[in-house]
MIDRENTOR-372086 format. One record per atom (N, C-alpha, C, O): y, x, z. Coordinates in steps of 0.2 Angstrom, whole numbers, padded with zeros to 4 digits, always signed. Atoms other than C-alpha are relative to their C-alpha. Layout:
N
YXZ/...
//
This chain:
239
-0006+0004+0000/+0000+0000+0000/+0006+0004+0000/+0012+0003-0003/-0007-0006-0001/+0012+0015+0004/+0000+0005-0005/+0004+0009-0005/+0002-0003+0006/+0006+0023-0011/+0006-0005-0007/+0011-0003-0010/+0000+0006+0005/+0010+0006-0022/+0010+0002+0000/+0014+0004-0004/-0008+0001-0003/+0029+0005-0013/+0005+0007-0003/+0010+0007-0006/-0005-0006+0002/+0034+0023-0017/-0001+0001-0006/+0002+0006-0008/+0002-0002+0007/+0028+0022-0036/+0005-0006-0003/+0005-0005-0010/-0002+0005-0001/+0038+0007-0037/+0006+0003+0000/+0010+0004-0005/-0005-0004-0001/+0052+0015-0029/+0003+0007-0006/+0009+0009-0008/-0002-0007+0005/+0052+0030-0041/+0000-0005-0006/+0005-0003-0009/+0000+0003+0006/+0049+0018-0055/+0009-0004-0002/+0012-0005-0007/-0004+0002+0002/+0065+0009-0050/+0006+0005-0002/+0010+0003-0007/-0001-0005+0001/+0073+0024-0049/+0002+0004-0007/+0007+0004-0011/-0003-0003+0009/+0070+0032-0066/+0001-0006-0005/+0003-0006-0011/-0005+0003+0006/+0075+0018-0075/+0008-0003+0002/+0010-0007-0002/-0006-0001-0003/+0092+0017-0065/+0001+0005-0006/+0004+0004-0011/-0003-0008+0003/+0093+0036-0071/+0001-0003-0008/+0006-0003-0010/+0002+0001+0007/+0087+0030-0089/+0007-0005-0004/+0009-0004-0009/-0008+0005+0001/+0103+0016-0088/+0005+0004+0000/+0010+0004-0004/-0008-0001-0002/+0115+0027-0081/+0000+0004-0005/+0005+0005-0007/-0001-0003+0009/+0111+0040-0097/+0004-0006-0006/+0009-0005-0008/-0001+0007+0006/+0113+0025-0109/+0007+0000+0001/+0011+0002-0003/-0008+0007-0002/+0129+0016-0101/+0004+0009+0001/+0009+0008-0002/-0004-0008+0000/+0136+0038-0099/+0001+0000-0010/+0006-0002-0012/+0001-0001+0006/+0132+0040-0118/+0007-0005-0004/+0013-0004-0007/-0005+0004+0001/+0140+0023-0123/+0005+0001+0001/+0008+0000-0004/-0006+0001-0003/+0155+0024-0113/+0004+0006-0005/+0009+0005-0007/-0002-0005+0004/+0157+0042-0122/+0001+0001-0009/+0003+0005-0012/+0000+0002+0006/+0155+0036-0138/+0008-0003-0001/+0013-0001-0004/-0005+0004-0002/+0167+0023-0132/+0007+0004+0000/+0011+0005-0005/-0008-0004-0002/+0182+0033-0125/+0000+0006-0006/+0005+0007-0008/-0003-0007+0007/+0180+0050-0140/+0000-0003-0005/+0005-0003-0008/+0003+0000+0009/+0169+0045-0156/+0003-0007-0001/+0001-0009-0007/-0002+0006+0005/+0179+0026-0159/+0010+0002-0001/+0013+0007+0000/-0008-0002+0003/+0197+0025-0164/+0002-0005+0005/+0008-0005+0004/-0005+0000-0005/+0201+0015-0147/+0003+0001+0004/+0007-0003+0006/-0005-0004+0000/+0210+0028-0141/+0003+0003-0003/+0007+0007+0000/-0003-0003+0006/+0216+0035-0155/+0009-0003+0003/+0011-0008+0006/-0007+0001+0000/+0236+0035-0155/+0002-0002-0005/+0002+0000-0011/-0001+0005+0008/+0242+0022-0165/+0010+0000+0000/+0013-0001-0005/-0006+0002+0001/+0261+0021-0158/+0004+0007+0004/+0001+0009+0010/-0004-0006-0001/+0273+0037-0155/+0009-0003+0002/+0012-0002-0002/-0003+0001-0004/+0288+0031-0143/+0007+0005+0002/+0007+0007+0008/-0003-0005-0005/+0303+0042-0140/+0009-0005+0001/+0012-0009-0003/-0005+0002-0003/+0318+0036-0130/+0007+0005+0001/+0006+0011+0001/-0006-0003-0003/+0336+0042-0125/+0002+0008-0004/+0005+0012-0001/-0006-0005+0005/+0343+0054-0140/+0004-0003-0002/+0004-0009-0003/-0007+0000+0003/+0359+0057-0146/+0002+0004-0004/+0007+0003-0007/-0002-0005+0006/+0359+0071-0155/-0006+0004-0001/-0006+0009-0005/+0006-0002+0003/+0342+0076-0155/-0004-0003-0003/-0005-0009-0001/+0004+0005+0005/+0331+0069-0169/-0006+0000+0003/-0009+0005+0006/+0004+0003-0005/+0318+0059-0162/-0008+0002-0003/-0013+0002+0000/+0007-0004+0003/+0305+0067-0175/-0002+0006+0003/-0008+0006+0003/-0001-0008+0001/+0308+0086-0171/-0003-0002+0010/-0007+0003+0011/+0003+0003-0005/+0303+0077-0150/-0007+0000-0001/-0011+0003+0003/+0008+0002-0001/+0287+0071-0157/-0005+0006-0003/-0011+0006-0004/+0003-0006+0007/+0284+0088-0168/-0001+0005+0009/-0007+0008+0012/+0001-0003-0008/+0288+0097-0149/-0007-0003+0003/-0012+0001+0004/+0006+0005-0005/+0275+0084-0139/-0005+0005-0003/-0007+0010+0001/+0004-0003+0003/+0263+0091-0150/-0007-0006-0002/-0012-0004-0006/+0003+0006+0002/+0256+0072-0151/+0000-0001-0007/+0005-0002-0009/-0001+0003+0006/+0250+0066-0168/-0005-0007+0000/-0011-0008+0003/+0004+0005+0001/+0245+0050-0172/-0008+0000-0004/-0010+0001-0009/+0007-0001-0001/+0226+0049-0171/-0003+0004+0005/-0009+0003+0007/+0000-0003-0005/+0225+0060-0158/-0003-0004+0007/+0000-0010+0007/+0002+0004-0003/+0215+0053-0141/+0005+0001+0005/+0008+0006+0007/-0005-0003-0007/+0226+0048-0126/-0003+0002+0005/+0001+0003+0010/+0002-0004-0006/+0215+0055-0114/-0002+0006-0001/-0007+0008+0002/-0001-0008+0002/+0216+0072-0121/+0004+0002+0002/+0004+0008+0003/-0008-0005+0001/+0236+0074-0119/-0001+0002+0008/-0003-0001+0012/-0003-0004-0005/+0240+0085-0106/+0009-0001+0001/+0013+0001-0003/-0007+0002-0001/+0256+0077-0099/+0005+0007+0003/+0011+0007+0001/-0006-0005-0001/+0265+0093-0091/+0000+0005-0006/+0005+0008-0006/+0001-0003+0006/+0259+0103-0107/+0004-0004-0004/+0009-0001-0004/-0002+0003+0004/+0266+0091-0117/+0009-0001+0002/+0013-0002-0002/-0008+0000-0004/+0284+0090-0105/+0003+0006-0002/+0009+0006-0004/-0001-0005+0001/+0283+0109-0106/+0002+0002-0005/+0007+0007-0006/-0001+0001+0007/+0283+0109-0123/+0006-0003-0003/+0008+0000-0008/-0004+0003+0000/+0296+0097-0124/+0007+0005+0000/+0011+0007-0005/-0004-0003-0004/+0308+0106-0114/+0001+0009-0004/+0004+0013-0001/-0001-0006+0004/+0308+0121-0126/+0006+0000-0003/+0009+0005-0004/-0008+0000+0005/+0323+0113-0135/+0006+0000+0005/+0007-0004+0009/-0006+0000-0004/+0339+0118-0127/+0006-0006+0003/+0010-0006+0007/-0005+0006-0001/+0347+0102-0128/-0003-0005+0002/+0000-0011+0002/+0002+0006-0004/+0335+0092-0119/+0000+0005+0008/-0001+0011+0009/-0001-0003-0008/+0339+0094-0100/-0007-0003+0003/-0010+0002+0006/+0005+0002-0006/+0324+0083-0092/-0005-0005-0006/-0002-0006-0011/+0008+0004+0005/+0307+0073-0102/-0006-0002+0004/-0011+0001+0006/+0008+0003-0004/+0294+0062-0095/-0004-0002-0006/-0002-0002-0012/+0005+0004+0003/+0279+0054-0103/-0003-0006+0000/-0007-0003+0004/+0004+0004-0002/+0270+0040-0101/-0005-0004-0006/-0004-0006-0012/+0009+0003+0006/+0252+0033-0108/+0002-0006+0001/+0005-0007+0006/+0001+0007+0000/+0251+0015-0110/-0008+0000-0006/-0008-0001-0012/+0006+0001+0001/+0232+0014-0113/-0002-0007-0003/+0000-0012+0001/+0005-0008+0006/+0223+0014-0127/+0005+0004-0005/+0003+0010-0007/+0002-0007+0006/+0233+0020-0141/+0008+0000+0001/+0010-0001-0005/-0007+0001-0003/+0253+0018-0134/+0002+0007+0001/-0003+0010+0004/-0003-0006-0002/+0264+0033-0131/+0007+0000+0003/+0011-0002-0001/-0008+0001+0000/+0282+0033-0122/+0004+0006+0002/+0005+0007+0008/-0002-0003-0004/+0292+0048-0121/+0008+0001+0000/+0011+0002-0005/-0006-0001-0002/+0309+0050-0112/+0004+0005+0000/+0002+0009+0004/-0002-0006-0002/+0321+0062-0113/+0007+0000+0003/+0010-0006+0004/-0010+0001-0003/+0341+0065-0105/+0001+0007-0004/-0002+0012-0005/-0004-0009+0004/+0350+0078-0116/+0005+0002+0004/+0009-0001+0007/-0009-0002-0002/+0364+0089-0111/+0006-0003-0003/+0008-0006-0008/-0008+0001+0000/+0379+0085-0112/+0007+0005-0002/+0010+0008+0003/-0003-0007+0001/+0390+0097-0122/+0006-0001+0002/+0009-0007+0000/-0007+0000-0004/+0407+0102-0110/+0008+0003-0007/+0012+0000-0009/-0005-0003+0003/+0417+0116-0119/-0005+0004-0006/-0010+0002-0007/+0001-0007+0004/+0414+0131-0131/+0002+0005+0000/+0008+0005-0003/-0003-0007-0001/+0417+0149-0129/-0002+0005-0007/-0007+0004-0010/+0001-0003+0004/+0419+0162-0142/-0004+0006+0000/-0002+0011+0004/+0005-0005-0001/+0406+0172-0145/-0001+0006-0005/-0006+0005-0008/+0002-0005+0005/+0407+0188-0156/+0005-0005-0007/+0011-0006-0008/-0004+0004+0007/+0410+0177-0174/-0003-0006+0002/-0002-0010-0002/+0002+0010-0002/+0401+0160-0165/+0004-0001+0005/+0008+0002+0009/-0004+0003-0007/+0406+0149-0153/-0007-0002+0005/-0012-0004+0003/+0004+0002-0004/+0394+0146-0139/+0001-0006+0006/+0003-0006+0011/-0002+0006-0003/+0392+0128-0134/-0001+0000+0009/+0004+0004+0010/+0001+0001-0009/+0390+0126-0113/+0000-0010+0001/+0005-0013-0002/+0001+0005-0004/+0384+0108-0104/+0005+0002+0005/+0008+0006+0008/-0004+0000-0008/+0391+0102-0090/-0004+0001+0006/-0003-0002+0011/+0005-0003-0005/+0378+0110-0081/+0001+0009-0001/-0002+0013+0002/+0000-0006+0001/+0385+0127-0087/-0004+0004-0003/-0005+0010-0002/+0007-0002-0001/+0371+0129-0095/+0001+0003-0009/+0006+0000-0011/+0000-0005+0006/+0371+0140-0113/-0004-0005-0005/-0010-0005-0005/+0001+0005+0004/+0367+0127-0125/-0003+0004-0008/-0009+0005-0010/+0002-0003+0008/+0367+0135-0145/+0005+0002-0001/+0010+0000+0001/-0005+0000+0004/+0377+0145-0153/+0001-0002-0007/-0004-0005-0010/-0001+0004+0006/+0387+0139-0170/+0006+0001-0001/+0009+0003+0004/-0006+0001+0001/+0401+0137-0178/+0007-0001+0005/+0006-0001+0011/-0004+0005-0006/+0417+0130-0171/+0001-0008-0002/+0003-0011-0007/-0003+0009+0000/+0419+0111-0165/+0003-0002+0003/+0003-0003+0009/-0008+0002-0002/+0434+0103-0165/-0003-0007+0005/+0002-0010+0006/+0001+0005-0005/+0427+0090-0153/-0002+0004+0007/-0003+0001+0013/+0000-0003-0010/+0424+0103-0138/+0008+0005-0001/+0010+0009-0006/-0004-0008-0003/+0438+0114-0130/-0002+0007+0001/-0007+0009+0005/+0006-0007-0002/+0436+0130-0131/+0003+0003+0006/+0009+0003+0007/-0001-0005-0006/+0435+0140-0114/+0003+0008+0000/-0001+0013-0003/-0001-0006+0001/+0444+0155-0113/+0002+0003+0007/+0003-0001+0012/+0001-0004-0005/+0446+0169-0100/-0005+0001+0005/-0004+0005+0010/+0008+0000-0003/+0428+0169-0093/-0007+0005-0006/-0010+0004-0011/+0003-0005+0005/+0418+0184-0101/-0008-0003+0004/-0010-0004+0009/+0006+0003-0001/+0400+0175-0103/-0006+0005+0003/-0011+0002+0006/+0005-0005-0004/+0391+0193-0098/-0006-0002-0005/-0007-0003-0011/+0007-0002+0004/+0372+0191-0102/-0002-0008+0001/-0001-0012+0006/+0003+0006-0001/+0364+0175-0106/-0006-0003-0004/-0007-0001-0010/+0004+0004+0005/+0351+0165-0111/+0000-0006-0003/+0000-0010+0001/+0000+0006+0000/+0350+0149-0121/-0007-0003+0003/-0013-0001+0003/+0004+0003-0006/+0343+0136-0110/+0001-0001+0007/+0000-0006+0011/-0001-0001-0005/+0349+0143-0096/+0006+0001+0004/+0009+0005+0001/-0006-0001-0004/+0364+0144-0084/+0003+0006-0002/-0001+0011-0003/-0005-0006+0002/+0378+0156-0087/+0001+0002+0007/+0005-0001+0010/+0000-0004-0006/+0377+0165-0072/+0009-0001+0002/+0012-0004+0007/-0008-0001-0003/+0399+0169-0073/+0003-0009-0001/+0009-0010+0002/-0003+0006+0000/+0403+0151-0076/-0004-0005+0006/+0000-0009+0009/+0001+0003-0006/+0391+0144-0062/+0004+0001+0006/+0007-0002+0010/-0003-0002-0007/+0397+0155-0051/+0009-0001+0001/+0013+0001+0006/-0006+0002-0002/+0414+0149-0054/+0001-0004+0003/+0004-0007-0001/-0001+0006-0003/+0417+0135-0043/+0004-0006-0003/+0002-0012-0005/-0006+0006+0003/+0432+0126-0051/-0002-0002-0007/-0001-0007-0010/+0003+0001+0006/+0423+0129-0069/-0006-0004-0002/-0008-0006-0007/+0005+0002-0002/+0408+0122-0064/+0000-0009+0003/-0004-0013+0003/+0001+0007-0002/+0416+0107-0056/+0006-0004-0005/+0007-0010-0005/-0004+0003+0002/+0430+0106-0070/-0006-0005-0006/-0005-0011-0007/+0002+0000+0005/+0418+0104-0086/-0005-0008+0004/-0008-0009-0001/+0000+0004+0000/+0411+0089-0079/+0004-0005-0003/+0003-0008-0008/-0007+0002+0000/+0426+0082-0078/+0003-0002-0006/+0007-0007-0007/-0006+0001+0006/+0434+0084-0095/-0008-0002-0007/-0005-0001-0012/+0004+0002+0005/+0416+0079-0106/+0001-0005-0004/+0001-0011-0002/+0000+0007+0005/+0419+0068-0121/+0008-0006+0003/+0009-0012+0003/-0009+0003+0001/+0439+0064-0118/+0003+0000-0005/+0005-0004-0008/-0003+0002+0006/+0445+0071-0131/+0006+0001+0001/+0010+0001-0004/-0005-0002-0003/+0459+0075-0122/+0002+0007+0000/+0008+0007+0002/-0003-0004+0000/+0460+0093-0124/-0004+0006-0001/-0009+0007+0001/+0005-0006+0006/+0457+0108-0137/-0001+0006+0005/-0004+0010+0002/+0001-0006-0002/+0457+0122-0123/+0001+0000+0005/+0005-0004+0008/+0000-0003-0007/+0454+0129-0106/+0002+0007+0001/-0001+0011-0003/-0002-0004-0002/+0463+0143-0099/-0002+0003+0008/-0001+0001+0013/+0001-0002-0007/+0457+0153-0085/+0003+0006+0002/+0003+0011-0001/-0005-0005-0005/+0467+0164-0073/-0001+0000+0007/+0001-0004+0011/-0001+0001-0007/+0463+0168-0058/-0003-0007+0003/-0007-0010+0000/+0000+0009-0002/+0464+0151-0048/+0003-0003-0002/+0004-0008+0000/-0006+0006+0002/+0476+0145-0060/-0004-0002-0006/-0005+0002-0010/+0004+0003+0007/+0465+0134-0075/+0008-0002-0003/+0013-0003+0001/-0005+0003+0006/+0478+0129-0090/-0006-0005-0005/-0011-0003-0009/-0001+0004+0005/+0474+0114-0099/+0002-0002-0005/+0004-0008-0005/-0006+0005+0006/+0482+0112-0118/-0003-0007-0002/-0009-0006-0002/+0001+0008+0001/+0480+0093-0122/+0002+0001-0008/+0007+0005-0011/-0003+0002+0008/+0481+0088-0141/+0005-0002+0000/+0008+0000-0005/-0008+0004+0001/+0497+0078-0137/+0006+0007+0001/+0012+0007-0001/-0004-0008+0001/+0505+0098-0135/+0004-0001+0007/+0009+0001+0007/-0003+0000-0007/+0509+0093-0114/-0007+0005+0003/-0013+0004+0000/+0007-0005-0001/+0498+0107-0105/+0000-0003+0008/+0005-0005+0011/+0000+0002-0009/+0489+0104-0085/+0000+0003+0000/-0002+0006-0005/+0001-0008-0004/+0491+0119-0075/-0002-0004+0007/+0002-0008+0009/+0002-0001-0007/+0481+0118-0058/-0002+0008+0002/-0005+0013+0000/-0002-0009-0005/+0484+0133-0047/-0001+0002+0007/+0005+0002+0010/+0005+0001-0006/+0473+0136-0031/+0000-0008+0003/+0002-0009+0008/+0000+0007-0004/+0470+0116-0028/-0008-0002+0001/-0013-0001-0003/+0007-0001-0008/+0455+0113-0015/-0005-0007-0004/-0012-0007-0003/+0003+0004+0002/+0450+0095-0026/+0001-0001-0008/+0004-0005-0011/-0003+0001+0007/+0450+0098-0041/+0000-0006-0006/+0003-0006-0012/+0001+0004+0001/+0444+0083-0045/+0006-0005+0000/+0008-0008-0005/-0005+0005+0000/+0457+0072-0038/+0007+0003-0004/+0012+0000-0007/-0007-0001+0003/+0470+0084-0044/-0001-0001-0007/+0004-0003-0010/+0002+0001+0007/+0462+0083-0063/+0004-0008-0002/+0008-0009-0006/+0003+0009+0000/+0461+0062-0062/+0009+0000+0001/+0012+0000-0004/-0008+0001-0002/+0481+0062-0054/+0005+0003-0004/+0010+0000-0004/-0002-0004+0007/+0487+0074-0069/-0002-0004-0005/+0003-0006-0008/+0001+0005+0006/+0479+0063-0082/+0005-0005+0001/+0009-0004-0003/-0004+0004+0000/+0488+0048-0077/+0006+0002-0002/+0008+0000-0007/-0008+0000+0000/+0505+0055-0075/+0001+0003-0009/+0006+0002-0013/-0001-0003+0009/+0499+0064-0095/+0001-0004-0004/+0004-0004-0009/-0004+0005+0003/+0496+0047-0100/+0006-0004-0001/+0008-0008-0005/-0007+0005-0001/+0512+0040-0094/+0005+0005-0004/+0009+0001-0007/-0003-0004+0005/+0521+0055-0103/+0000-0001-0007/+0005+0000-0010/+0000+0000+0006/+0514+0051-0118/+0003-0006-0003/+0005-0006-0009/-0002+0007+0003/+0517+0033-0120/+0008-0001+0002/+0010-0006+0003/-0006+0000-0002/+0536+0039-0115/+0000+0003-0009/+0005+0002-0012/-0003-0003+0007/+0535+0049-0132/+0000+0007+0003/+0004+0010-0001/+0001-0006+0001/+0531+0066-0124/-0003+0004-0002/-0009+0003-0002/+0008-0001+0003/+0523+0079-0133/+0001+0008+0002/-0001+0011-0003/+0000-0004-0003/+0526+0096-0122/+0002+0000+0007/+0003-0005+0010/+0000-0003-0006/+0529+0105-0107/-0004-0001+0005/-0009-0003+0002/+0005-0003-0004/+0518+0107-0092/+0000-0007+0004/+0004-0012+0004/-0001+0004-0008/+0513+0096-0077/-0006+0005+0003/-0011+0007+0001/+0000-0005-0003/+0510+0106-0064/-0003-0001+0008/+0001+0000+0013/+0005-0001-0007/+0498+0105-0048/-0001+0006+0006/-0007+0006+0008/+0001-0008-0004/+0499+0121-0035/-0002-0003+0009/+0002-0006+0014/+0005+0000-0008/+0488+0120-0018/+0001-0007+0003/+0003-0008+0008/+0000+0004+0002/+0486+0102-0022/+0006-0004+0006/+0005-0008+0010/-0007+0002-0002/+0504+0098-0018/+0001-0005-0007/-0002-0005-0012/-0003+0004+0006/+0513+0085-0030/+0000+0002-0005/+0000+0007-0007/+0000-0004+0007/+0513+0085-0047/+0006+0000+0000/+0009-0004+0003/-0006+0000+0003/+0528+0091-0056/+0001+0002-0008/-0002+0006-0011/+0002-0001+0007/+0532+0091-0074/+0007+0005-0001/+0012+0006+0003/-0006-0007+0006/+0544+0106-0085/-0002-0003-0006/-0008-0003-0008/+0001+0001+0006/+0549+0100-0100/-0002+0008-0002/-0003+0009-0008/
//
């Protein structure tokens, strides 16, 4: 009888084993050898100046490709090779869905570099060289030293007020050039009225409080001399 029960036992045994090969086999047919996960749809979000092709050529995802092959930080890391993307997620929407995200920089100013101009975010960050573009100001008096693209410019992070100006002045439009002196920055404006701030502790509020009084200048018909900021004392204008 104890003989019967253990033969029994073993019998149910290997044909468990026998299923759980079969139903292993299946499933891997399943999920590799069909075309349900295959990649049918390629998703990219959030450009503006990067073509949303030259993303998915980065990812290194091609359509037919299985989703459960991609290596998600392999494919971020890849991503991120392009200098003008700052940050890039992924996400699978299982079976054949792809969605990838990206935030670009944001270009501040530009500096001149030999016979290029060298773009900078407002992260300080070394962008591309290229031509000159009339839609950034260019920075002057800051020797950019050694750098690489991609990465922070060491002499502009470490400037405090440059670092917290180019925030600040991104996609205004408001003005072809930065001058740097010391603690004194110069602002020329397209309108030909220049900001000068000259050791002021917010530069912030003193930026935002100079704009105003620049717009009120202008809608009087001004189109030169200074408005003037110093150790974040009142402003004052010189024709």
């Amino acid at each position: 009888m104890m003989e019967e029960r253990q033969y029994k036992k073993k019998k149910r045994f290997s044909v468990f084993i026998v299923f759980l090969f079969i139903f292993a086999i299946i499933l891997y047919i399943i999920l590799f050898k069909t075309s349900l996960f295959d990649v049918k749809n390629i998703y990219v979000y959030g450009t503006r100046s990067v073509d949303k092709s030259d993303v998915i050529r980065l990812s290194g995802i091609e359509i037919g490709s299985n989703t459960l092959k991609i290596n998600k930080s392999a494919v971020i890391k890849s991503i991120m090779k392009d200098p003008y993307i700052k940050d890039a997620s992924i996400n699978i929407i299982y079976p054949s869905k792809v969605e990838i995200k990206i935030d670009e920089r944001v270009l501040a100013a530009q500096i001149s570099y030999k016979d290029k101009f060298l773009y900078v975010d407002t992260d300080c960050v070394a962008v591309q060289l290229g031509d000159y573009n009339n839609k950034l100001p260019i920075l002057k008096g800051i020797d950019v030293g050694k750098f690489e693209i991609g990465s922070k410019i060491n002499n502009l992070s470490n400037n405090k007020d440059i670092a917290k100006l180019l925030p600040l002045i991104y996609n205004k439009n408001i003005y072809n050039s930065i001058i740097v002196d010391g603690s004194k920055i110069t602002l020329k404006t397209n309108s030909g009225i220049n900001v000068v701030l000259e050791n002021v502790d917010d530069i912030s509020y003193s930026l935002n409080f100079s704009e105003k009084i620049l717009n009120d200048l202008e809608k009087k018909g001004y189109n030169s001399g200074n408005v003037l900021i110093v150790s974040n004392g009142n402003p004052i204008y010189t024709p």
